[in-house]
C-alpha positions as CSV (number, residue, x, y, z in Angstrom):
1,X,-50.7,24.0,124.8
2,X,-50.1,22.0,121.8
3,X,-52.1,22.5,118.8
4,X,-53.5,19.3,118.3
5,X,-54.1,18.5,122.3
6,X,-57.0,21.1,121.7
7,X,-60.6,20.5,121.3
8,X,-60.3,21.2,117.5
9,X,-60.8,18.1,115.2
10,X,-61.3,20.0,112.2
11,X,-57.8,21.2,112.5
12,X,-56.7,17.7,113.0
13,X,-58.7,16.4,109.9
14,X,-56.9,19.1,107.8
15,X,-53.4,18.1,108.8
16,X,-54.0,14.5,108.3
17,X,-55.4,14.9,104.8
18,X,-52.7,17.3,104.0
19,X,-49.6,15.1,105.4
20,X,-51.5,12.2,103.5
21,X,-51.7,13.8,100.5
22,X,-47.5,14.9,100.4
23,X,-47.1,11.2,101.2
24,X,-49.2,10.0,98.3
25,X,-47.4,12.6,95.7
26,X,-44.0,11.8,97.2
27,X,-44.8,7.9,96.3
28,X,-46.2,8.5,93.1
29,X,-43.7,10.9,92.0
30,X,-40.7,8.0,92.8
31,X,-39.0,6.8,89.4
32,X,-37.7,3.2,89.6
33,X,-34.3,3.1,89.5
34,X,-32.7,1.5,86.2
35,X,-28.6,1.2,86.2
36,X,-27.3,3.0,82.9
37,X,-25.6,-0.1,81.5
38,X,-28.8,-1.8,80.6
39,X,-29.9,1.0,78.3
40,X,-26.1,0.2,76.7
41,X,-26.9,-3.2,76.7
42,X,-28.7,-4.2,73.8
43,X,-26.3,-2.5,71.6
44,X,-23.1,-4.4,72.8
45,X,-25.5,-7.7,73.3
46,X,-25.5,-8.4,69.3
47,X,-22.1,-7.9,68.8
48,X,-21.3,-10.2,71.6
49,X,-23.4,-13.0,70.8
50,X,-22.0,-12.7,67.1
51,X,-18.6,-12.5,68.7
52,X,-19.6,-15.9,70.7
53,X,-20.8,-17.7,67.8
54,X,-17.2,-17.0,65.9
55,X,-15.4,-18.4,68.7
56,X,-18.0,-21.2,69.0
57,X,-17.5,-21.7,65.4
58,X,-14.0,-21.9,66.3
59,X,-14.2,-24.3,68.6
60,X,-16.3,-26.4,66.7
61,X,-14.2,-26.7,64.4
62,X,-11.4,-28.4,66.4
63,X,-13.5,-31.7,66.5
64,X,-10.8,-33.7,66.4
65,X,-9.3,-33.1,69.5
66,X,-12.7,-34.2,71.5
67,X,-14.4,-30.4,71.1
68,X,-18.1,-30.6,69.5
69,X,-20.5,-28.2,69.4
70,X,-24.2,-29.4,69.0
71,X,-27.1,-26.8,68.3
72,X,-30.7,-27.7,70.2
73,X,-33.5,-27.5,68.9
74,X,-35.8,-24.0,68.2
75,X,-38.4,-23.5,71.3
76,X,-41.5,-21.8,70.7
77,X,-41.8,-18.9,73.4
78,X,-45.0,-16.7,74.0
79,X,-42.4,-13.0,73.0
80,X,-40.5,-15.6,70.2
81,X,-37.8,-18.5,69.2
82,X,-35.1,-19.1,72.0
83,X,-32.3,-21.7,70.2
84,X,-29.3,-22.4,72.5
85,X,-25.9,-23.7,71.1
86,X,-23.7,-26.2,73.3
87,X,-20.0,-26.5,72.8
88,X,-18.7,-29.6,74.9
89,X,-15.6,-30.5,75.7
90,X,-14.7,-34.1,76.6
91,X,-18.2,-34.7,78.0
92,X,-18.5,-31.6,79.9
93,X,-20.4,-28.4,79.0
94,X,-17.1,-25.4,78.0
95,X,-19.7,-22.9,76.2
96,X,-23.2,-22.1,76.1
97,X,-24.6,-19.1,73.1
98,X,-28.1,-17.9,72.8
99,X,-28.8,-18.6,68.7
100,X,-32.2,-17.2,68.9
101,X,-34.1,-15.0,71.3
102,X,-36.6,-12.8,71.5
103,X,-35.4,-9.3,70.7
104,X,-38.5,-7.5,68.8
105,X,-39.1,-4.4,71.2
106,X,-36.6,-2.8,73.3
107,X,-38.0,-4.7,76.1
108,X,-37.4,-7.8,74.8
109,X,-33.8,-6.7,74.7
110,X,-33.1,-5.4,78.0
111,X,-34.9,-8.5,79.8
112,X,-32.2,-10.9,77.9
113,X,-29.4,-8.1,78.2
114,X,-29.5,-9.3,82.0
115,X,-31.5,-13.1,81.7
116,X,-29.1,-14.7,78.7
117,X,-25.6,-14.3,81.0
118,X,-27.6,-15.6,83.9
119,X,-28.7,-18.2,82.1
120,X,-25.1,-18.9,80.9
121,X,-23.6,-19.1,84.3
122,X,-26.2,-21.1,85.7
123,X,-25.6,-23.6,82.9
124,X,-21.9,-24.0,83.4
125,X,-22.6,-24.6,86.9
126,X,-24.8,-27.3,87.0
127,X,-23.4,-29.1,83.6
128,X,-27.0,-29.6,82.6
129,X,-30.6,-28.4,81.8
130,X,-31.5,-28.1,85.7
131,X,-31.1,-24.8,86.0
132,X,-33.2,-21.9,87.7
133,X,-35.6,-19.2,85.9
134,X,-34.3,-15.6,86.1
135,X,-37.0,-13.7,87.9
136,X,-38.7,-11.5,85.0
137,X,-38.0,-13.9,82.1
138,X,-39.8,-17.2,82.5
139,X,-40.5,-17.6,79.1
140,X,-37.0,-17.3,77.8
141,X,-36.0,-19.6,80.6
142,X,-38.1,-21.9,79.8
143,X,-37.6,-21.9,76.0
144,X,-34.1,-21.6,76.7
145,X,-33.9,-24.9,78.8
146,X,-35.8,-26.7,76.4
147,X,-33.2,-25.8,73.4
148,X,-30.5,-26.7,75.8
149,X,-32.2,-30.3,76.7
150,X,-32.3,-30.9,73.0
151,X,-29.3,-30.4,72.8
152,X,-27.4,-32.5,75.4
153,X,-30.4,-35.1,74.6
154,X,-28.4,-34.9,70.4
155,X,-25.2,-34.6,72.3
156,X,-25.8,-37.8,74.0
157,X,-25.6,-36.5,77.5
């Protein structure tokens, strides 16, 4: 006969708090998973964004031949300043840099490691301020489409 088809509920009671409690430690003993690039990321991500405002500075400088690049204005964010800088070429959006974010605490730095690139794409997509929020970094989002309405608003767009 099976063990638990007999008239023993005590036994049963033991089982079930002991198969409950391995389920409980095996859930709380689960690490999220975190890819290792974003630990990386903070430390490329300032060299890159200095690297993007040297070739925005280079393209700003070609005025003449209908490239301009127009820098919004500073947007107040609960975790700090978000500034976004525009370069537009022939009416139409070519480059998009983060001036500004927040980036006091390693957190701050991995949440725009992933949000400031999705931001970017988004931007160049849609060729204006109506983009989406990236999922975990609403305030930059928001900050950052403010700056970027400033400045297609002193762009003229």
């Amino acid at each position: 006969m099976h063990p638990l088809k007999k008239n023993r509920p005590l036994r049963r009671i033991v089982l079930a708090s002991a198969v409950t409690a391995s389920g409980l430690v095996m859930l709380l003993a689960l690490k999220p998973h975190t890819a290792p690039e974003i630990a990386a990321s903070p430390a490329t991500a300032p060299s890159s964004s200095s690297s993007g405002s040297a070739t925005g500075s280079g393209s700003g400088g070609s005025t003449a031949t209908g490239t301009k690049t127009v820098t919004g204005e500073t947007a107040q964010t609960r975790w700090g300043p978000v500034q976004v800088k525009i370069t537009l070429k022939n009416g139409r959006i070519t480059d998009v840099t983060a001036v500004q974010s927040p980036s006091d605490n390693p957190r701050d730095q991995e949440i725009n490691s992933y949000a400031l690139p999705e931001l970017r794409r988004e931007v160049l997509a849609a060729q204006s301020a109506s983009i989406d929020t990236v999922s975990g970094a609403t305030y930059t989002s928001d900050g950052y489409r403010q700056s970027l309405q400033s400045a297609l608003d002193s762009a003229g767009l």
